[in-house]
PyMOL Python script that loads the backbone (N, CA, C, O; Angstrom):
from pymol import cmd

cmd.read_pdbstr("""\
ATOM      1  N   UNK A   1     -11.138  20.390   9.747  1.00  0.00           N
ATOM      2  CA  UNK A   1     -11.037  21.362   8.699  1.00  0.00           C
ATOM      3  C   UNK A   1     -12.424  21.916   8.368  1.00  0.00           C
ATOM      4  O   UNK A   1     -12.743  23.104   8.344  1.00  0.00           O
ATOM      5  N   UNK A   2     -13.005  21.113   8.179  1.00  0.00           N
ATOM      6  CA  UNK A   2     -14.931  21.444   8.270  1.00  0.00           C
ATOM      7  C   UNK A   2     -15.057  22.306   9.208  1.00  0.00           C
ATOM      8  O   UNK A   2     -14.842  23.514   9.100  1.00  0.00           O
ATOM      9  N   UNK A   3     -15.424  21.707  10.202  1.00  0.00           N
ATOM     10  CA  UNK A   3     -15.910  22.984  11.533  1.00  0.00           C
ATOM     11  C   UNK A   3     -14.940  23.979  11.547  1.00  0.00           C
ATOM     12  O   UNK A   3     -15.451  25.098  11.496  1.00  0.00           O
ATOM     13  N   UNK A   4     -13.977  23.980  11.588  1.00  0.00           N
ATOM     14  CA  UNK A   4     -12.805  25.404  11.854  1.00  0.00           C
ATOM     15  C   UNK A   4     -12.881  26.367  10.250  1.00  0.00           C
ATOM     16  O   UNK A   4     -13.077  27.583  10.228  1.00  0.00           O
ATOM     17  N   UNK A   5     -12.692  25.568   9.090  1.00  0.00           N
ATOM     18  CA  UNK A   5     -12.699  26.393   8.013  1.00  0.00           C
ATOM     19  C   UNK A   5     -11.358  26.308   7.566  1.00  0.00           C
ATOM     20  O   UNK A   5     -10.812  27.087   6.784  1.00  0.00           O
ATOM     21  N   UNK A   6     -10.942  25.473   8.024  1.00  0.00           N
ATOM     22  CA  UNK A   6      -9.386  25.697   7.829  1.00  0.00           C
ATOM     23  C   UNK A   6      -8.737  25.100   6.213  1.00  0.00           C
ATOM     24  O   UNK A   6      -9.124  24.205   5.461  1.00  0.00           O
ATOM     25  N   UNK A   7      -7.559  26.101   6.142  1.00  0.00           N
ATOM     26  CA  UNK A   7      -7.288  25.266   5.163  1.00  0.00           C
ATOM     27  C   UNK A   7      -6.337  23.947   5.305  1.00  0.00           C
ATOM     28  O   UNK A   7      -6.124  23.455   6.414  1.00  0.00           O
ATOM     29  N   UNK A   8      -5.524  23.160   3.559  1.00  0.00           N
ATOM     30  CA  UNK A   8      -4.524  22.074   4.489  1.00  0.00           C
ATOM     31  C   UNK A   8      -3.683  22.434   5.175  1.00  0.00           C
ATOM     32  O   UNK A   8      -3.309  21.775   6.145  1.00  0.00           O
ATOM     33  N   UNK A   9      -3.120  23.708   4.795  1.00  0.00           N
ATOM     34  CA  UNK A   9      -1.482  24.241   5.202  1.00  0.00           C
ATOM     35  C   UNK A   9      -1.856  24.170   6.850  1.00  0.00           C
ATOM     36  O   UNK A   9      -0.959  23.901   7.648  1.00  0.00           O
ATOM     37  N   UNK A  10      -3.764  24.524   7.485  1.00  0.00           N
ATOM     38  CA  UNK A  10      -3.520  24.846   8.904  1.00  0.00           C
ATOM     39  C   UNK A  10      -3.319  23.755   9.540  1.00  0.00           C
ATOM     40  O   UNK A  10      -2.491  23.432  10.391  1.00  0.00           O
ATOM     41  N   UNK A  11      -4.700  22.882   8.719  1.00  0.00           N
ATOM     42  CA  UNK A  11      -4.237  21.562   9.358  1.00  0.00           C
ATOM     43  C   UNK A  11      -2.807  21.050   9.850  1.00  0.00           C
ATOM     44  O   UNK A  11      -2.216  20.768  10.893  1.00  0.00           O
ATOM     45  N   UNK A  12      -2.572  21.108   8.233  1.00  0.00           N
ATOM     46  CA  UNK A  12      -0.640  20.645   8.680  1.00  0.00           C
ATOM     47  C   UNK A  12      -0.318  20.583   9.884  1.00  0.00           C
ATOM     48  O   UNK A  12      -0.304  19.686  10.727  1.00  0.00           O
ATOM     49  N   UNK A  13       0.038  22.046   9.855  1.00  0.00           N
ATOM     50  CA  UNK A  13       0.681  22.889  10.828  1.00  0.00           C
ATOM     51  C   UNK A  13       0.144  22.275  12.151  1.00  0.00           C
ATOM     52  O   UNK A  13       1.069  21.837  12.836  1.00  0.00           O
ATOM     53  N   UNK A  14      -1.185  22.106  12.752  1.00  0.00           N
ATOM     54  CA  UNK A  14      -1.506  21.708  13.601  1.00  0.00           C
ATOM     55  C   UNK A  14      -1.053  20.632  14.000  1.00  0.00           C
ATOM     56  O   UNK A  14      -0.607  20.476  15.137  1.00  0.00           O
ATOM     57  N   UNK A  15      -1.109  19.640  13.022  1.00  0.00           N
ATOM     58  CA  UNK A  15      -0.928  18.125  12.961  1.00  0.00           C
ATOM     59  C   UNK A  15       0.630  17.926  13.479  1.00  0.00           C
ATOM     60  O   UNK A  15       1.123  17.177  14.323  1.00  0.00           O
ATOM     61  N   UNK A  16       1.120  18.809  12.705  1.00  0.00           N
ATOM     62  CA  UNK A  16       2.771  19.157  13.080  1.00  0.00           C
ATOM     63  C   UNK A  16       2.959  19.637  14.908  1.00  0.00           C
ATOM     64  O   UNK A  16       3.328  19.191  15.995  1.00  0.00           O
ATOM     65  N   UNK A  17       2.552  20.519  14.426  1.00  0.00           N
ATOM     66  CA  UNK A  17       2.478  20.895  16.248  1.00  0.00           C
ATOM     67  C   UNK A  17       2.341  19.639  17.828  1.00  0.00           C
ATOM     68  O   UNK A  17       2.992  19.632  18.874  1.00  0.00           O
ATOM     69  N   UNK A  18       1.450  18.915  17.445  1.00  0.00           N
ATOM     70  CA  UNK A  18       0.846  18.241  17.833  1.00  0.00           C
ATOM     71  C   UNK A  18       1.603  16.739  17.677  1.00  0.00           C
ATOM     72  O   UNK A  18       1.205  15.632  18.041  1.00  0.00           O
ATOM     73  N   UNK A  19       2.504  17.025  17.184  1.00  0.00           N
ATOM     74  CA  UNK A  19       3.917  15.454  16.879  1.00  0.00           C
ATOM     75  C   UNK A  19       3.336  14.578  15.857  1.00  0.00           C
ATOM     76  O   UNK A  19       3.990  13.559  15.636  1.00  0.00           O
ATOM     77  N   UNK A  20       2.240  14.742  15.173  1.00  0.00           N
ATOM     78  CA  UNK A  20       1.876  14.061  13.904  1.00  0.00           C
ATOM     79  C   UNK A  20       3.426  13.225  13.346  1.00  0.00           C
ATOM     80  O   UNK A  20       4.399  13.809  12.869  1.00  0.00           O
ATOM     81  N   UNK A  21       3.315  12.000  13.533  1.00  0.00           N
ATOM     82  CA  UNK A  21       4.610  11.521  12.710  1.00  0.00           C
ATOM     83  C   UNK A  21       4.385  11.261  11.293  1.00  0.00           C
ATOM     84  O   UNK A  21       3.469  10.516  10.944  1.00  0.00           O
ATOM     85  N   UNK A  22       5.104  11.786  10.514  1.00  0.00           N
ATOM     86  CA  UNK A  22       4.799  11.618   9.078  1.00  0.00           C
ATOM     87  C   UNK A  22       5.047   9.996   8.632  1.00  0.00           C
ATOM     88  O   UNK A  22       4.244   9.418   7.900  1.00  0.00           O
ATOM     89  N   UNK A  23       6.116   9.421   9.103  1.00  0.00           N
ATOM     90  CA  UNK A  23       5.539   7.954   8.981  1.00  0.00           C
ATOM     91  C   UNK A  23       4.135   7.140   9.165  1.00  0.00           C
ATOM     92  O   UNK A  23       3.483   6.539   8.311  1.00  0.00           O
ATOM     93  N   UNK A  24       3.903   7.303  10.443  1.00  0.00           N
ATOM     94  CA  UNK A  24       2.603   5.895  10.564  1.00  0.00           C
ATOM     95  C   UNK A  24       1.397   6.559   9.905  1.00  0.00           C
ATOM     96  O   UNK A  24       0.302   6.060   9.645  1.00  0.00           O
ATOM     97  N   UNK A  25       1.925   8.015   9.656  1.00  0.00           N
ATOM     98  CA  UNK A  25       0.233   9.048   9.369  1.00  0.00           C
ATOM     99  C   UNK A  25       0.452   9.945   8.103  1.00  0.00           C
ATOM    100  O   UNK A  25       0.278  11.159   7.998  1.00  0.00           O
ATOM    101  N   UNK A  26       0.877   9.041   7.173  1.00  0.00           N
ATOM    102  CA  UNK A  26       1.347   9.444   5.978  1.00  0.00           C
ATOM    103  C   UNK A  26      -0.066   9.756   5.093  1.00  0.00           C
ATOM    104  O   UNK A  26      -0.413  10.804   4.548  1.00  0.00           O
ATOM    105  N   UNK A  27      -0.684   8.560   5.156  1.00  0.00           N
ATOM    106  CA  UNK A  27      -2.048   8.735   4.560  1.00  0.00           C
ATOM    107  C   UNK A  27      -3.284  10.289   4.627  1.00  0.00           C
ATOM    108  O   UNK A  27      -4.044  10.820   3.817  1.00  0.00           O
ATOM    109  N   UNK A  28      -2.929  10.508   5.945  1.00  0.00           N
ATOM    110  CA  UNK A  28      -3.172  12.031   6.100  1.00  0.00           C
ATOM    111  C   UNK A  28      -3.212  13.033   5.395  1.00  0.00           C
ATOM    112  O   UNK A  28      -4.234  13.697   5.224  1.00  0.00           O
ATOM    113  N   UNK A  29      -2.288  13.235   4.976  1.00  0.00           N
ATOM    114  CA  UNK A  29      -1.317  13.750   4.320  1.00  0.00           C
ATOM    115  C   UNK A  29      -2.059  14.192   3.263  1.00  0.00           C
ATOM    116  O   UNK A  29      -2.678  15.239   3.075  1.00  0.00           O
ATOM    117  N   UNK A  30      -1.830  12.870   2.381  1.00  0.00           N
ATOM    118  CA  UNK A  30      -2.409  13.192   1.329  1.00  0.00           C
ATOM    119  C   UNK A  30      -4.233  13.559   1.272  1.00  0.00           C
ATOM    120  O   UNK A  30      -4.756  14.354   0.491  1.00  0.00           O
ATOM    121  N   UNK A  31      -4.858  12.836   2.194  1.00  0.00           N
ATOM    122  CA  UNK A  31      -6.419  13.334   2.934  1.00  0.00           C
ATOM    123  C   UNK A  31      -6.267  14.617   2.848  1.00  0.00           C
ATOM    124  O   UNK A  31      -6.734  15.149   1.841  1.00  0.00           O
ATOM    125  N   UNK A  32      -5.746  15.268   3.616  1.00  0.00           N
ATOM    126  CA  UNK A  32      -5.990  16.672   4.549  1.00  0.00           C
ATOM    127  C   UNK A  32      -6.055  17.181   2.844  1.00  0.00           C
ATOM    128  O   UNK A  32      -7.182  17.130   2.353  1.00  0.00           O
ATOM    129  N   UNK A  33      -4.860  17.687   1.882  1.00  0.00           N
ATOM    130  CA  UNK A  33      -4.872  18.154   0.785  1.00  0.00           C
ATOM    131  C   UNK A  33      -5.883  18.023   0.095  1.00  0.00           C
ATOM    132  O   UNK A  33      -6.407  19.126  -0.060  1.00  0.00           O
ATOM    133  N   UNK A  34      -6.559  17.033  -0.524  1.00  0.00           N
ATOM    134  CA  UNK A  34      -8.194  16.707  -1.178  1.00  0.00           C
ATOM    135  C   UNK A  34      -8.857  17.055  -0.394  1.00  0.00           C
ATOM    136  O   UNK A  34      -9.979  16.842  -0.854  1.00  0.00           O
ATOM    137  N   UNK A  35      -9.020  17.708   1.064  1.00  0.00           N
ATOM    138  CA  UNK A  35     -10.362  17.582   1.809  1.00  0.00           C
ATOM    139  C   UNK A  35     -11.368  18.557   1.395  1.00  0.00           C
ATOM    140  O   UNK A  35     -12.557  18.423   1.105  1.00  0.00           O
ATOM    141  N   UNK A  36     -10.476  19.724   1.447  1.00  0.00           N
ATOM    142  CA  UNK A  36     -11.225  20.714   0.623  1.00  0.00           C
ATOM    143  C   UNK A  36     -12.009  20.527  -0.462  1.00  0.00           C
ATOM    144  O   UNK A  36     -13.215  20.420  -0.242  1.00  0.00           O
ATOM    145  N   UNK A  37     -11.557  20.448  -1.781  1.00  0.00           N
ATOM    146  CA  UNK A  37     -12.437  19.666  -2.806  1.00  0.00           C
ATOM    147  C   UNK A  37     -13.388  19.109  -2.223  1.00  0.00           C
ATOM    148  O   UNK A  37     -14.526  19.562  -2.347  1.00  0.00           O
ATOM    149  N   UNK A  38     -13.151  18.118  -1.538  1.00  0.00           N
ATOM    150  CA  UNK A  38     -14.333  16.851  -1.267  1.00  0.00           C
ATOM    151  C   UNK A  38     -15.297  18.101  -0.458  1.00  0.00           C
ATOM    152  O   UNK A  38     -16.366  18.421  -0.977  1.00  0.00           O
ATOM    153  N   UNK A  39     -14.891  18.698   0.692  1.00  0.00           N
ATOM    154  CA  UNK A  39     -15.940  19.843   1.171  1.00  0.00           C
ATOM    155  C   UNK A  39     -16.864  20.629   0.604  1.00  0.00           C
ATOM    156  O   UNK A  39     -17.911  21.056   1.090  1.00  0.00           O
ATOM    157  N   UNK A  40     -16.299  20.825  -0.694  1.00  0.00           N
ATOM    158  CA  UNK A  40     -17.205  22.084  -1.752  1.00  0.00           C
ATOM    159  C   UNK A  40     -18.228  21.071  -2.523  1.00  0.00           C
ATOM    160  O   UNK A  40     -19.275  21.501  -3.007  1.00  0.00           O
ATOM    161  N   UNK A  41     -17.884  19.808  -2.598  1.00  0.00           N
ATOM    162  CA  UNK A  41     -18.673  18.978  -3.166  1.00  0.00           C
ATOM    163  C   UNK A  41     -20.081  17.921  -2.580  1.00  0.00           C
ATOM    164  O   UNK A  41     -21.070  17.420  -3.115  1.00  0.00           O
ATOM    165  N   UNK A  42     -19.541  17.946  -1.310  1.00  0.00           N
ATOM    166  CA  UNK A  42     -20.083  17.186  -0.239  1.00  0.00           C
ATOM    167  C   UNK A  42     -21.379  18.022   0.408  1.00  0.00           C
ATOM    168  O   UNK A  42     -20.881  19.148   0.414  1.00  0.00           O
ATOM    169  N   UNK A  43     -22.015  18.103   0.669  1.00  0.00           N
ATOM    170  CA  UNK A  43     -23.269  19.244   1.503  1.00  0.00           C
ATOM    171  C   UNK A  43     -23.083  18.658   2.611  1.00  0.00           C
ATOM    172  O   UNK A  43     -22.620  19.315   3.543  1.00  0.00           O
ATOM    173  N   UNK A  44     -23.482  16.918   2.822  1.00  0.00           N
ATOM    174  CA  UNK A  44     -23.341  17.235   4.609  1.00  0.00           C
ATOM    175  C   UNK A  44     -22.106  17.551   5.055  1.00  0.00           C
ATOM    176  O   UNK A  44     -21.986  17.896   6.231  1.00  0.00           O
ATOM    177  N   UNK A  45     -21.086  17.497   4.285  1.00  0.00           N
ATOM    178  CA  UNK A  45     -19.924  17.869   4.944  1.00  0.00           C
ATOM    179  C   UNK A  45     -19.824  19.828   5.145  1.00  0.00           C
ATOM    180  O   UNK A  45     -19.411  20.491   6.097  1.00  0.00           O
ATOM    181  N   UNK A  46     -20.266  20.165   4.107  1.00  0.00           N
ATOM    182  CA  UNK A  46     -20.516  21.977   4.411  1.00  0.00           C
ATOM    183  C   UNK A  46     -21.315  22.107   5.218  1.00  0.00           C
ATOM    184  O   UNK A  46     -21.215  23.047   6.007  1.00  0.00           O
ATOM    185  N   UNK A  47     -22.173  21.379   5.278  1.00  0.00           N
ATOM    186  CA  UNK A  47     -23.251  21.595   6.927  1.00  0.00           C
ATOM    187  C   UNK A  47     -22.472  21.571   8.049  1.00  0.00           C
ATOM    188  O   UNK A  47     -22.891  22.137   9.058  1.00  0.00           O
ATOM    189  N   UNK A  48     -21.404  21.013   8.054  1.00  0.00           N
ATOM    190  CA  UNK A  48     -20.487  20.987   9.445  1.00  0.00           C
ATOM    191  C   UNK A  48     -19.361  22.359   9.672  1.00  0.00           C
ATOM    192  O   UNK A  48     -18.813  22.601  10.747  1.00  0.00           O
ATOM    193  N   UNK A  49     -19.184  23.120   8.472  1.00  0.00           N
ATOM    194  CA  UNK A  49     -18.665  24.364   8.481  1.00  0.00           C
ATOM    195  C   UNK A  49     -19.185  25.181  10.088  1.00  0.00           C
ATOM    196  O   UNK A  49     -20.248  24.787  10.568  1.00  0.00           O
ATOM    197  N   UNK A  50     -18.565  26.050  10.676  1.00  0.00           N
ATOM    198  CA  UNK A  50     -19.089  27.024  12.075  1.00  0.00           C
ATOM    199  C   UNK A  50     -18.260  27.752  11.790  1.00  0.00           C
ATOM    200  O   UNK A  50     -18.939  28.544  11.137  1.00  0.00           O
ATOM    201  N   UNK A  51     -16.830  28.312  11.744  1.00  0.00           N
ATOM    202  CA  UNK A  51     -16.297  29.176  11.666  1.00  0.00           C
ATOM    203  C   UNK A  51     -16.133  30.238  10.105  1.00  0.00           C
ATOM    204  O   UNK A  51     -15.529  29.938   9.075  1.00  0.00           O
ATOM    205  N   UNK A  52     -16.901  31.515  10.413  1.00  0.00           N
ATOM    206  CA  UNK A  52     -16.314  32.421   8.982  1.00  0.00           C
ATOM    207  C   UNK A  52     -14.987  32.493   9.054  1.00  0.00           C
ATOM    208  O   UNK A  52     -14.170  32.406   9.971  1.00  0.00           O
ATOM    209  N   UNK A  53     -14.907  32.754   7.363  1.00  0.00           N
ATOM    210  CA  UNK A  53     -13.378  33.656   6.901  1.00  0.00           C
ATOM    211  C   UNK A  53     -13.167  34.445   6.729  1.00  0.00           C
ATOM    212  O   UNK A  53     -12.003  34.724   6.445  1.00  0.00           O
TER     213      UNK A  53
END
""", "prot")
cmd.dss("prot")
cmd.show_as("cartoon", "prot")
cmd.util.cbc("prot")
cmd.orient("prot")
């Protein structure tokens, strides 16, 4: 989500794509949604940003 810019919904979607089972990778889930926050707050994590929006 860092390097791409993405938001959760893309993640999701990816994760989905990709056979993410919502059982064993539930915890995700709720990750991917906070990541953002934690991104705007974090600097080395905005240092890992590459893609504009």
């Amino acid at each position: 989500m860092a390097v791409d810019n993405w938001t959760a919904e893309e993640a999701f979607a990816e994760m989905m794509h990709f056979g993410m089972n919502r059982r064993i990778c539930f915890p995700l889930i709720k990750y991917e949604s906070k990541f953002p926050e934690r991104l705007k707050k974090n600097a080395d994590l905005r240092g890992a940003v590459v893609a504009q929006r």
